[in-house]
N, CA, C and O of each residue as an XYZ file, in Angstrom:
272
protein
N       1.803      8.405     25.488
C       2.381      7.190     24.932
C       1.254      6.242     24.522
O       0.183      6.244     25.130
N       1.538      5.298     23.315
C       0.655      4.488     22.873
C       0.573      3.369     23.303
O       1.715      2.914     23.367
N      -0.376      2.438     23.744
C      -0.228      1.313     24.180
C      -0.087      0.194     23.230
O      -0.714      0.008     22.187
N       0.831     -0.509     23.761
C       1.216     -1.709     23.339
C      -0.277     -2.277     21.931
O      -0.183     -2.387     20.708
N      -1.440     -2.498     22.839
C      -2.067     -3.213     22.287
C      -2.988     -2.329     21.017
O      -3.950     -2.832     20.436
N      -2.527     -1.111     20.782
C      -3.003     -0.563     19.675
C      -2.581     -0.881     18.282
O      -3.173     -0.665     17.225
N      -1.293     -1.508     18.537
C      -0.392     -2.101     17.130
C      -0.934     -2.996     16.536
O      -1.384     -3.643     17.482
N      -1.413     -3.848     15.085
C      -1.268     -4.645     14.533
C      -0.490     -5.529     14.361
O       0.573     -5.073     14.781
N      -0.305     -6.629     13.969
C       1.309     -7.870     14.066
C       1.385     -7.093     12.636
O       0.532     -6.530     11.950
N       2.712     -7.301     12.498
C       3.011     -6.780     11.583
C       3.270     -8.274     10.455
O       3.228     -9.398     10.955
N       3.490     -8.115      9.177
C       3.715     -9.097      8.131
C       4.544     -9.796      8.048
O       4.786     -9.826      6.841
N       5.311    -10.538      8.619
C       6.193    -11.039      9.056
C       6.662    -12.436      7.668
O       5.969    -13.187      6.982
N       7.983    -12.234      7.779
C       8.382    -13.684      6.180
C       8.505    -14.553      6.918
O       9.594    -15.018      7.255
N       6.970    -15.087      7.462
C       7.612    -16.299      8.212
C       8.226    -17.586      6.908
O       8.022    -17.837      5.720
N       9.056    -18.111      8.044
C       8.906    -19.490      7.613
C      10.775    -18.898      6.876
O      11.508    -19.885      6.936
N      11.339    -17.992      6.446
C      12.250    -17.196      5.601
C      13.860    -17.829      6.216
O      13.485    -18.435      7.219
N      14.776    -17.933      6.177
C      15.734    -18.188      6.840
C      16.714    -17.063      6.433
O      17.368    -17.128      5.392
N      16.783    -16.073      7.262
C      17.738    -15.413      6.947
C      19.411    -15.121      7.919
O      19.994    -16.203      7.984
N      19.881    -14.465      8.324
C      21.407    -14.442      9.058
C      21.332    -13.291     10.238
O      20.472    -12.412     10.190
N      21.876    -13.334     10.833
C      22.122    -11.749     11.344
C      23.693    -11.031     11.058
O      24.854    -11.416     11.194
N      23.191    -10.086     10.704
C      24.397     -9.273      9.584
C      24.884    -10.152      8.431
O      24.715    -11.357      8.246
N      25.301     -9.565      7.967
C      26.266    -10.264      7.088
C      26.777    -11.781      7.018
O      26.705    -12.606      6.107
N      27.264    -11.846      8.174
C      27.943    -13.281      7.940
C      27.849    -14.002      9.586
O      28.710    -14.789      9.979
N      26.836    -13.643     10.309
C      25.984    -13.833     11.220
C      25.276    -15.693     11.362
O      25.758    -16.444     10.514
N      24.773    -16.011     11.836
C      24.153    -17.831     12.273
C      23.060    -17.375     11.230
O      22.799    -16.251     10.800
N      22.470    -18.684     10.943
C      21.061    -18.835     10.181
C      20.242    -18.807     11.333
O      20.488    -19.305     12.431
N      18.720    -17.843     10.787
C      17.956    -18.286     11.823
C      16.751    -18.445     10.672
O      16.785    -17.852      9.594
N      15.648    -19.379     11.105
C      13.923    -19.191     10.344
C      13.026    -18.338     11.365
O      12.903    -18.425     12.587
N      12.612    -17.728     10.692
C      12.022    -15.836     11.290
C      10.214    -17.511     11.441
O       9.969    -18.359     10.583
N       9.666    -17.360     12.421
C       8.545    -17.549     13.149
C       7.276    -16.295     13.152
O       7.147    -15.528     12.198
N       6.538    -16.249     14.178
C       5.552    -15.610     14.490
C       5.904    -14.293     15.248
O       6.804    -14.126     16.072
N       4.986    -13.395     14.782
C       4.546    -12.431     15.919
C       4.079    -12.462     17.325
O       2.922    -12.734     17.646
N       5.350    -12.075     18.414
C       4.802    -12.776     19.757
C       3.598    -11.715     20.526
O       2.467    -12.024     20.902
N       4.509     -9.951     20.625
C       3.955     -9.113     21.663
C       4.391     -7.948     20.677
O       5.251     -8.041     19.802
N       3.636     -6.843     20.988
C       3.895     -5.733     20.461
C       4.830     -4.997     21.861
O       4.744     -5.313     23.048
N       5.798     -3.831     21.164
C       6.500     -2.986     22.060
C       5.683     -1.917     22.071
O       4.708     -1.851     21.322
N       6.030     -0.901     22.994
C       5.703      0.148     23.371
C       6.152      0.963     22.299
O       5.334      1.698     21.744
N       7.189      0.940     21.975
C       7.558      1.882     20.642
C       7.396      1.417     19.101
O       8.117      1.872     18.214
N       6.300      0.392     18.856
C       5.666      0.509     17.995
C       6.353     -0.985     17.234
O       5.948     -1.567     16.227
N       7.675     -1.369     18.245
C       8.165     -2.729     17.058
C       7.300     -4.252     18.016
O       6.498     -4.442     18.931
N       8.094     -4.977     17.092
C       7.474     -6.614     17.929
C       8.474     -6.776     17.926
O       9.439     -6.187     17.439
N       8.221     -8.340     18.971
C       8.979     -9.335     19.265
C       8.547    -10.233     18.596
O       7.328    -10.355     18.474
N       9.428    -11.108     17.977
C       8.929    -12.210     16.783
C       9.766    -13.471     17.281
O      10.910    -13.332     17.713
N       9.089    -14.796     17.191
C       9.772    -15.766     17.525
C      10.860    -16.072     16.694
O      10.561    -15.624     15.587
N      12.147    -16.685     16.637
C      12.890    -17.107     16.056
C      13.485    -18.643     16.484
O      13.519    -19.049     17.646
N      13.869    -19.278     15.497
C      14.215    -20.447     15.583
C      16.371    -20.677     14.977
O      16.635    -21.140     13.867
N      17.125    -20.387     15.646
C      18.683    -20.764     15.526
C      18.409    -21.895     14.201
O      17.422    -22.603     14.003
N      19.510    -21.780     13.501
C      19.137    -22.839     12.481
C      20.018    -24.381     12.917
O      19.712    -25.573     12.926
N      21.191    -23.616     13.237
C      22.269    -24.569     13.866
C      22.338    -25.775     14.653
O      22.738    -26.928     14.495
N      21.497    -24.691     16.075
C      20.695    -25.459     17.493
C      19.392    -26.110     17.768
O      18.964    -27.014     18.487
N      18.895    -25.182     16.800
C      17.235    -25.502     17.060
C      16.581    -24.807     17.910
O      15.363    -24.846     18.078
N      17.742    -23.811     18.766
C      16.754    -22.796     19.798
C      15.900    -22.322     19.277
O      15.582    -22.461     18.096
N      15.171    -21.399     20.449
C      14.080    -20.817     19.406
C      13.954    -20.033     20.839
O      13.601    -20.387     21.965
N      14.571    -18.369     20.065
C      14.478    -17.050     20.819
C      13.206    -16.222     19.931
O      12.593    -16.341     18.870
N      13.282    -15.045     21.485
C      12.895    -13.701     20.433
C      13.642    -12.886     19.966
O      14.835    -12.796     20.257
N      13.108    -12.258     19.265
C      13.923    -10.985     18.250
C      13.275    -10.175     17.648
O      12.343    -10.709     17.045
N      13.352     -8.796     17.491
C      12.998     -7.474     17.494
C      12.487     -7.532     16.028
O      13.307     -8.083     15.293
N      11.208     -7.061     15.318
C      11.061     -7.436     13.952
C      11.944     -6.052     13.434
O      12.759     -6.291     12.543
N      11.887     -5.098     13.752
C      13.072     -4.154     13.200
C      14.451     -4.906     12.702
O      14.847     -4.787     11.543
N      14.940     -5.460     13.397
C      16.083     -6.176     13.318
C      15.809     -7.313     11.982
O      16.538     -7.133     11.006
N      15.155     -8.056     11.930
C      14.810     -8.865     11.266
C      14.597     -7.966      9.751
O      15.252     -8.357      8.784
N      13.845     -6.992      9.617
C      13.637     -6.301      8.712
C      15.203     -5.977      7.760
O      15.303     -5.840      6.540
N      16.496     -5.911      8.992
C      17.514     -5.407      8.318
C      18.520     -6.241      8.363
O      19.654     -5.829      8.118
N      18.231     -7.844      8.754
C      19.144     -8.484      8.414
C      18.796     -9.605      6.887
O      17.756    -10.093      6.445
N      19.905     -9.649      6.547
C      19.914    -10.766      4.678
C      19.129    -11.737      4.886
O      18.818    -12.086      6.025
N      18.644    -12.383      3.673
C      18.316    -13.367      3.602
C      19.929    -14.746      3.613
O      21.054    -14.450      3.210
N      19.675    -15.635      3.971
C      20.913    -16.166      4.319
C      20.811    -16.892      3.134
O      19.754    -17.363      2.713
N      22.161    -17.012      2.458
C      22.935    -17.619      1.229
C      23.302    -19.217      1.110
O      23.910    -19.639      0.126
């Protein structure tokens, strides 16, 4: 298995506001936090609604819309 810290951050749209799924909350996609073991990150996210500000899988991010 590969370690975590062999990964690069990956390119991330920060700053982008996109949804999760379809018709999902707004969120603005942030920074690259930690690399996974299986090769994805954790990327900060910011709720557009609340103002939270979670993580989230950049895979995920990769396959959700840009929000409308």
């Amino acid at each position: 298995m590969l370690s975590a810290a062999n990964y690069s951050p990956p390119d991330v749209p920060f700053g982008k506001i996109k949804c999760f799924g379809s018709f999902g909350a707004k969120y603005e996609v942030g920074k690259p936090l930690r690399a996974l073991d299986n090769g994805d990150w954790m990327v900060a996210i910011k709720l557009v609604e609340t103002g939270e500000e979670v993580e989230y899988r950049f895979t995920h991010i990769q396959d959700d819309p840009e929000a409308r």
